[in-house]
C-alpha distance (Angstrom), angle and dihedral (degrees) to the residues before:
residue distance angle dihedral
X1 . . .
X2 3.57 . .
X3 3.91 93.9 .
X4 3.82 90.1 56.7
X5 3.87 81.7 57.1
X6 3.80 95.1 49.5
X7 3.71 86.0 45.3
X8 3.74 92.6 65.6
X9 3.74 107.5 39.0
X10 4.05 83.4 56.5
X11 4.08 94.8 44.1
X12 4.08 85.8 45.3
X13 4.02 87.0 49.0
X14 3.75 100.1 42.9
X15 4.12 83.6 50.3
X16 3.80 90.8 50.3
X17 3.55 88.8 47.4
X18 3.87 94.0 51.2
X19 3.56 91.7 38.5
X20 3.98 88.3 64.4
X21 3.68 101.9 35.5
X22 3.72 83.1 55.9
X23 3.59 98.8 51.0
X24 3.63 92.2 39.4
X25 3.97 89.0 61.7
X26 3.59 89.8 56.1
X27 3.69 95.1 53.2
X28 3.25 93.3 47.9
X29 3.98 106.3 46.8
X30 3.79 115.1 111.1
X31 3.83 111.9 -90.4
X32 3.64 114.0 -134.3
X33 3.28 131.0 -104.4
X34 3.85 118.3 -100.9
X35 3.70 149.4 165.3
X36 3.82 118.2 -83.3
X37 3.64 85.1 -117.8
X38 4.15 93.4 60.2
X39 3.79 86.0 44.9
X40 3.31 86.6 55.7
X41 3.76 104.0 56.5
X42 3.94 88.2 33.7
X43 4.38 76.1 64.9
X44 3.34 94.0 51.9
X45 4.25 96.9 45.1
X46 3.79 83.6 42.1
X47 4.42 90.3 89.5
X48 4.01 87.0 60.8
X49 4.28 88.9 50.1
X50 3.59 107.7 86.0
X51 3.56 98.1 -177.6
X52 3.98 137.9 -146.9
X53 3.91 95.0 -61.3
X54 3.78 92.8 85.0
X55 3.70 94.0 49.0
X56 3.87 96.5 49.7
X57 3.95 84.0 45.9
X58 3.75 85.3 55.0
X59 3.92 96.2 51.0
X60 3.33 97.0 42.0
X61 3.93 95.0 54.0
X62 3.46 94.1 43.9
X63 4.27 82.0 54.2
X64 3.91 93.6 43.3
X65 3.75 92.4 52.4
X66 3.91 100.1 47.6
X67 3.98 80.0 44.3
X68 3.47 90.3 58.0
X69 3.56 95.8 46.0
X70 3.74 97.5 50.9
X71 3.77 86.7 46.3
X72 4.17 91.8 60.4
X73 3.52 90.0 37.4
X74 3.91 95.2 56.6
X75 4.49 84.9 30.1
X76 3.75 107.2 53.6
């Protein structure tokens, strides 16, 4: 049983691990270059843009929780 268990914490730790490498490439990939006036209405859609931060908070909870449950499992 306790292989199944180890099984899971490292498939929910190699998909956090993804899960931020591939975020982490889309954050970081050159932006292209624009007019001032694209820049500008990129500005103004930027409010409806929430970004990766959610996402990673997401994955990471989701990691932290079946952490936390192996951890009492194997504990108590």
């Amino acid at each position: 049983m306790y292989p199944i268990y180890y099984g899971l914490a490292i498939i929910a730790s190699v998909a956090a691990l993804i899960g931020t490498i591939i975020i982490a490439r889309q954050v970081t990939r050159p932006e292209n270059t624009s007019s001032p006036e694209d820049d500008a209405k990129q500005l103004k859609n930027a409010g409806s843009d929430t970004g990766s931060i959610p996402l990673l908070t997401t994955i990471y909870a989701i990691t932290f929780v079946i952490t936390a449950i192996l951890m009492w499992i194997f504990i108590f």
